[in-house]
BALOBA-1460 file (C-alpha; in Angstrom, 3 decimals):
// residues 160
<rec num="1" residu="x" x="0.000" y="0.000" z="0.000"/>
<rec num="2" residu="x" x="1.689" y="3.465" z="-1.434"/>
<rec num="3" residu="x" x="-0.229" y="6.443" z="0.371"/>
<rec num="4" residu="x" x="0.648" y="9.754" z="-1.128"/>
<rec num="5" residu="x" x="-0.747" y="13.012" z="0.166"/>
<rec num="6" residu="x" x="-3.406" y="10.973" z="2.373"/>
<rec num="7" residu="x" x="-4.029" y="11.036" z="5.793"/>
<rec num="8" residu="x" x="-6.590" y="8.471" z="6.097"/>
<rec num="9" residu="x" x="-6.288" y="7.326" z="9.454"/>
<rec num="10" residu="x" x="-7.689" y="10.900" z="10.864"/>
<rec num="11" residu="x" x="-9.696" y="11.469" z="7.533"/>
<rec num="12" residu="x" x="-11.536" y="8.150" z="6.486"/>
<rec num="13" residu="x" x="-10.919" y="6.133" z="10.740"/>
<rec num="14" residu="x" x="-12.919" y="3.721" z="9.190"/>
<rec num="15" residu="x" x="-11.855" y="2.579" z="5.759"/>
<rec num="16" residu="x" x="-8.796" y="3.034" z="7.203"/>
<rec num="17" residu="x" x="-9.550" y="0.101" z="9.966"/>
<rec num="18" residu="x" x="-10.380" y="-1.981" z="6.919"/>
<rec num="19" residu="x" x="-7.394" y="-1.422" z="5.158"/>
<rec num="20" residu="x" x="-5.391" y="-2.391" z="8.669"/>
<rec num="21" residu="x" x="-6.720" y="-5.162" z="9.296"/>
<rec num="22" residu="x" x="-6.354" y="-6.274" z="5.609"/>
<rec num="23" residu="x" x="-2.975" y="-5.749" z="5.954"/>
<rec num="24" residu="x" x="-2.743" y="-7.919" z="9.219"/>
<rec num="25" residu="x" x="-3.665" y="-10.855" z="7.266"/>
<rec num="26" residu="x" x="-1.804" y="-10.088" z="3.782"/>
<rec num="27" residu="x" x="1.374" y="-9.083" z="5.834"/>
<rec num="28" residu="x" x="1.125" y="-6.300" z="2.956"/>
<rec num="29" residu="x" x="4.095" y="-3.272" z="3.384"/>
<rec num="30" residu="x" x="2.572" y="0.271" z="3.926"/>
<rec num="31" residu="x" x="4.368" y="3.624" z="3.064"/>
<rec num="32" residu="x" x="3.243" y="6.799" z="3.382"/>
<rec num="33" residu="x" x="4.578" y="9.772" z="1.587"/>
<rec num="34" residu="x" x="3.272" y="12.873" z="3.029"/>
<rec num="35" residu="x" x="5.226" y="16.392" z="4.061"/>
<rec num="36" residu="x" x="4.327" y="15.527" z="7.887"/>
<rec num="37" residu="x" x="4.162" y="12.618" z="10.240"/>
<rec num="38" residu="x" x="0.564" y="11.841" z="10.490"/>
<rec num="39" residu="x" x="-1.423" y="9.173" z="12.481"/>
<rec num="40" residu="x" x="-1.372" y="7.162" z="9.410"/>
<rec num="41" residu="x" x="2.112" y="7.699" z="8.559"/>
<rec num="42" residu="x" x="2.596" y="6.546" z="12.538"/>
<rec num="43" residu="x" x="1.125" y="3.116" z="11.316"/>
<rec num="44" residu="x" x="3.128" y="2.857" z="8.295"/>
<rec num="45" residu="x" x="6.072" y="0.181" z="8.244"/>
<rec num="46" residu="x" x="7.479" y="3.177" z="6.712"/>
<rec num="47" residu="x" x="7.452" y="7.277" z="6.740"/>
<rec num="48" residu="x" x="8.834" y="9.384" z="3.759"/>
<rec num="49" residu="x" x="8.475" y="13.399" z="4.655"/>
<rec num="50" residu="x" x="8.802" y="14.590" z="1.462"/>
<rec num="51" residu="x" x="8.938" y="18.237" z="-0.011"/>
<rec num="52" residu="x" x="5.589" y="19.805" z="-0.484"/>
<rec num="53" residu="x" x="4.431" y="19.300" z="-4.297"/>
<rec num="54" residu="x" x="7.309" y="17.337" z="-5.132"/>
<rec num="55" residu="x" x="5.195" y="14.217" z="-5.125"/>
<rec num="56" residu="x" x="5.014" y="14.469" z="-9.337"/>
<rec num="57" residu="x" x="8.824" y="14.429" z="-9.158"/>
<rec num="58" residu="x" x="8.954" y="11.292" z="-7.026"/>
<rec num="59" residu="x" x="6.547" y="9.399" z="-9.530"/>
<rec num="60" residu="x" x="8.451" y="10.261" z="-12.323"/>
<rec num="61" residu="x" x="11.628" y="8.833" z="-10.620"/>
<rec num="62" residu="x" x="9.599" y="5.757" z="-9.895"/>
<rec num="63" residu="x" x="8.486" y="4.960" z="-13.105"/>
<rec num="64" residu="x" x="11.438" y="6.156" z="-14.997"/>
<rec num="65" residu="x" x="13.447" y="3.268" z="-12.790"/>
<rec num="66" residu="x" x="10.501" y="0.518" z="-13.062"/>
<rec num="67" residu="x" x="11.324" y="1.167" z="-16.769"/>
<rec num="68" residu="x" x="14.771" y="1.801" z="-17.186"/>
<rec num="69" residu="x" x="15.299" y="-1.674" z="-15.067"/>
<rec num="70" residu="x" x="12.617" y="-3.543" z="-16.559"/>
<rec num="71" residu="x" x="10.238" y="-4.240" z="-13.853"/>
<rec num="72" residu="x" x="7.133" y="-3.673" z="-15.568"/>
<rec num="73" residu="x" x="4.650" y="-6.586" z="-16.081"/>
<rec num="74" residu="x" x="5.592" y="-6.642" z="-19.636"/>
<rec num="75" residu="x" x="2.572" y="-8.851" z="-20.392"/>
<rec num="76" residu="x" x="-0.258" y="-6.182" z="-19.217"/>
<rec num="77" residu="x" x="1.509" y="-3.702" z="-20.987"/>
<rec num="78" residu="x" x="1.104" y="-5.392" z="-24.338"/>
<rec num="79" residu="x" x="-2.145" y="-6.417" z="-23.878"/>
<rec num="80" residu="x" x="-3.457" y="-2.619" z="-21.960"/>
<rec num="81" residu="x" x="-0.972" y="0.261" z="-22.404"/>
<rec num="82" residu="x" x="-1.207" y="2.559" z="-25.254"/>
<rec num="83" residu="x" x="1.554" y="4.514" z="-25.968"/>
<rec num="84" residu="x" x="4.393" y="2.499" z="-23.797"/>
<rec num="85" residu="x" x="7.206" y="3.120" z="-25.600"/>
<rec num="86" residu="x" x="6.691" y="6.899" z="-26.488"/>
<rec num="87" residu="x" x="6.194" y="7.249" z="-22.489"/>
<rec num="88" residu="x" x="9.397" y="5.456" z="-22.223"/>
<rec num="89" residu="x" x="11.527" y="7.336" z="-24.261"/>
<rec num="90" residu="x" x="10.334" y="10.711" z="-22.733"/>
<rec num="91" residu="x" x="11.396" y="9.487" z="-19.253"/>
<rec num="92" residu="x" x="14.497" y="8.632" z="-20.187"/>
<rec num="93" residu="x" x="15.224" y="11.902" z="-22.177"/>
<rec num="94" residu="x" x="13.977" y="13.884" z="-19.757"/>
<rec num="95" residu="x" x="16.343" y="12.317" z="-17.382"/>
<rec num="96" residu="x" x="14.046" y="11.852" z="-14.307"/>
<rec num="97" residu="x" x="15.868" y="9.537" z="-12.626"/>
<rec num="98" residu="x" x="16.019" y="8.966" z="-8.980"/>
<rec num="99" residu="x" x="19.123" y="11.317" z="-8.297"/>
<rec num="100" residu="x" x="17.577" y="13.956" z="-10.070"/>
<rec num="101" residu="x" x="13.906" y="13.884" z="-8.370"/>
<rec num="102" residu="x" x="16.082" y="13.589" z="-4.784"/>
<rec num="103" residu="x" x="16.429" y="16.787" z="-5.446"/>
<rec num="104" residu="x" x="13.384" y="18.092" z="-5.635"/>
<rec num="105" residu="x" x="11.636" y="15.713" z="-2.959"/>
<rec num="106" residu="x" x="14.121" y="15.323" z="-0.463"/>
<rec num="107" residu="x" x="13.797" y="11.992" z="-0.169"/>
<rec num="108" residu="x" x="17.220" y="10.372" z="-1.184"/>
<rec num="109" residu="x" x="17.863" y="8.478" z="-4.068"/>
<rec num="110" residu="x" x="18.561" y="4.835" z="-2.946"/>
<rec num="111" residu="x" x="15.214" y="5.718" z="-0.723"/>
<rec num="112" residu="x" x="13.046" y="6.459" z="-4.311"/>
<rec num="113" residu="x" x="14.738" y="3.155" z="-5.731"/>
<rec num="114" residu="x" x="14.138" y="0.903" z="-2.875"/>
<rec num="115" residu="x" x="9.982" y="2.160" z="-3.334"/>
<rec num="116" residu="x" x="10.045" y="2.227" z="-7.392"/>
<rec num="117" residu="x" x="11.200" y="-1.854" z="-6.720"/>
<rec num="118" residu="x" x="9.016" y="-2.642" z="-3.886"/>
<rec num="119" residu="x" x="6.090" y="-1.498" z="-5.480"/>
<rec num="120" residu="x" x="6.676" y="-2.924" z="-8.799"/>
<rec num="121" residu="x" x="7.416" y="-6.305" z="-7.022"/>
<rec num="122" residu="x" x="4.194" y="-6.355" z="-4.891"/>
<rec num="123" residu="x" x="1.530" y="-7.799" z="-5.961"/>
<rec num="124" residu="x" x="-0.805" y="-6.640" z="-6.338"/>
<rec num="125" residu="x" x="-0.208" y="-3.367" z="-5.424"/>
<rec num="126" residu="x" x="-2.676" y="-0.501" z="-4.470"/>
<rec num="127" residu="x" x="-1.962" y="3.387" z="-4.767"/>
<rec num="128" residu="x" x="-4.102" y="5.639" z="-2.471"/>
<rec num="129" residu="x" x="-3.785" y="9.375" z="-3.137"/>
<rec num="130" residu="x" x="-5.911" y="12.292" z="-2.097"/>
<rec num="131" residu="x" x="-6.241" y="15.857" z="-0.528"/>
<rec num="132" residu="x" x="-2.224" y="16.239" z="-0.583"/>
<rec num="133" residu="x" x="-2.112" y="15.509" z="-4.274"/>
<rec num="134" residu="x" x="-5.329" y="17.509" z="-5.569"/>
<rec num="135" residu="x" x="-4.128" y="20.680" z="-3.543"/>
<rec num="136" residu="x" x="-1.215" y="21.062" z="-6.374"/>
<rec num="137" residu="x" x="0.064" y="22.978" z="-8.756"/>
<rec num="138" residu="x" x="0.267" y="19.805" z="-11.117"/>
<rec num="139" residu="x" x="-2.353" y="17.717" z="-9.104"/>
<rec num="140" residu="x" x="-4.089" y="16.400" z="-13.022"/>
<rec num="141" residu="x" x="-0.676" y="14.998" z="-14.006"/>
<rec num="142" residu="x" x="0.263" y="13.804" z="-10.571"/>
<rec num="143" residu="x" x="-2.614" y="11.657" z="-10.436"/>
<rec num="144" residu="x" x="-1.586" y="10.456" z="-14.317"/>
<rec num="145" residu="x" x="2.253" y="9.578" z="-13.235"/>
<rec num="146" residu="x" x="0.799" y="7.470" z="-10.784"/>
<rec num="147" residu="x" x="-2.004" y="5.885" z="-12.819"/>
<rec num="148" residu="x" x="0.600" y="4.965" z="-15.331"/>
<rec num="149" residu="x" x="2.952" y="3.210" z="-12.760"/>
<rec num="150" residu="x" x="0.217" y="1.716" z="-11.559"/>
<rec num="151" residu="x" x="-0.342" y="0.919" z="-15.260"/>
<rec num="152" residu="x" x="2.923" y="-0.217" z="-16.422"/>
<rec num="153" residu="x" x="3.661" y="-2.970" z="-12.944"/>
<rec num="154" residu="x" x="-0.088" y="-4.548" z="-13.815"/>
<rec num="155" residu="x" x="-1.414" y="-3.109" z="-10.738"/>
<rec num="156" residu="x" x="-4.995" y="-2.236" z="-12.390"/>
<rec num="157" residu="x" x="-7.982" y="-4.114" z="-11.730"/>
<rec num="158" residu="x" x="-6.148" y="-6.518" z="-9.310"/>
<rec num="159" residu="x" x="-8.505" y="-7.807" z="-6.372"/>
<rec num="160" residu="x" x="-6.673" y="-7.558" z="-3.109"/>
């Protein structure tokens, strides 16, 4: 479970239960990525305070090294993504890489590679963004970035 911009244990207590005691049994990882420490980042196996409205940056990095390293479910992407290899090449000309969003997050490299590979390993895989991420500058292609890594690992219609 990736959180991004989502304090759900103060803002939705009780899908938020759910989604604990789902985890109990699944033994499923949780990160949060939020600015502050929140009650849900408190439950998290892991915290990342990252810089407010870099959270764009950070998916960028994540996808650009799911990509780059070839941990995309290769098969879903055949069958469901249109444009895959034109989204490819712009990553890696644009050069978003995980040193270069550390910069603008402030969450270190080797930290943005250890989450680009743990999510892309997991599945399946759920992304839960909200308040943190509309409230942006680019919240409409924030919420793209991470539909399309959710897109590219075959974490789309996945029960569990």
């Amino acid at each position: 479970f990736l959180c991004l911009g989502t304090n759900k244990g103060e803002t939705h207590p009780i899908t938020f239960s759910h989604l604990l005691r789902c985890r109990e049994k699944t033994k499923a990882r949780l990160v949060v990525v939020d600015p502050r420490l929140t009650p849900t980042g408190e439950k998290a196996d892991e915290w990342l305070g990252i810089q407010p409205h870099s959270d764009m940056a950070l998916g960028l990095a994540m996808l650009h090294h799911v990509i780059d390293k070839g941990l995309y479910d290769r098969e879903f992407v055949a069958k469901w993504v249109v444009g895959f290899d034109e989204l490819k090449k712009h990553l890696l000309e644009k050069g978003y890489t995980p040193e270069w969003a550390a910069g603008a997050t402030d969450i270190p490299a080797k930290k943005i590679v250890e989450l680009a590979e743990g999510y892309a390993k997991a599945k399946p895989a759920a992304i839960f963004c909200n308040a943190g991420i509309s409230h942006q500058m680019n919240a409409f292609q924030t919420y793209r970035v991470f539909a399309m890594l959710a897109a590219v690992t075959g974490n789309v219609g996945k029960p569990g």
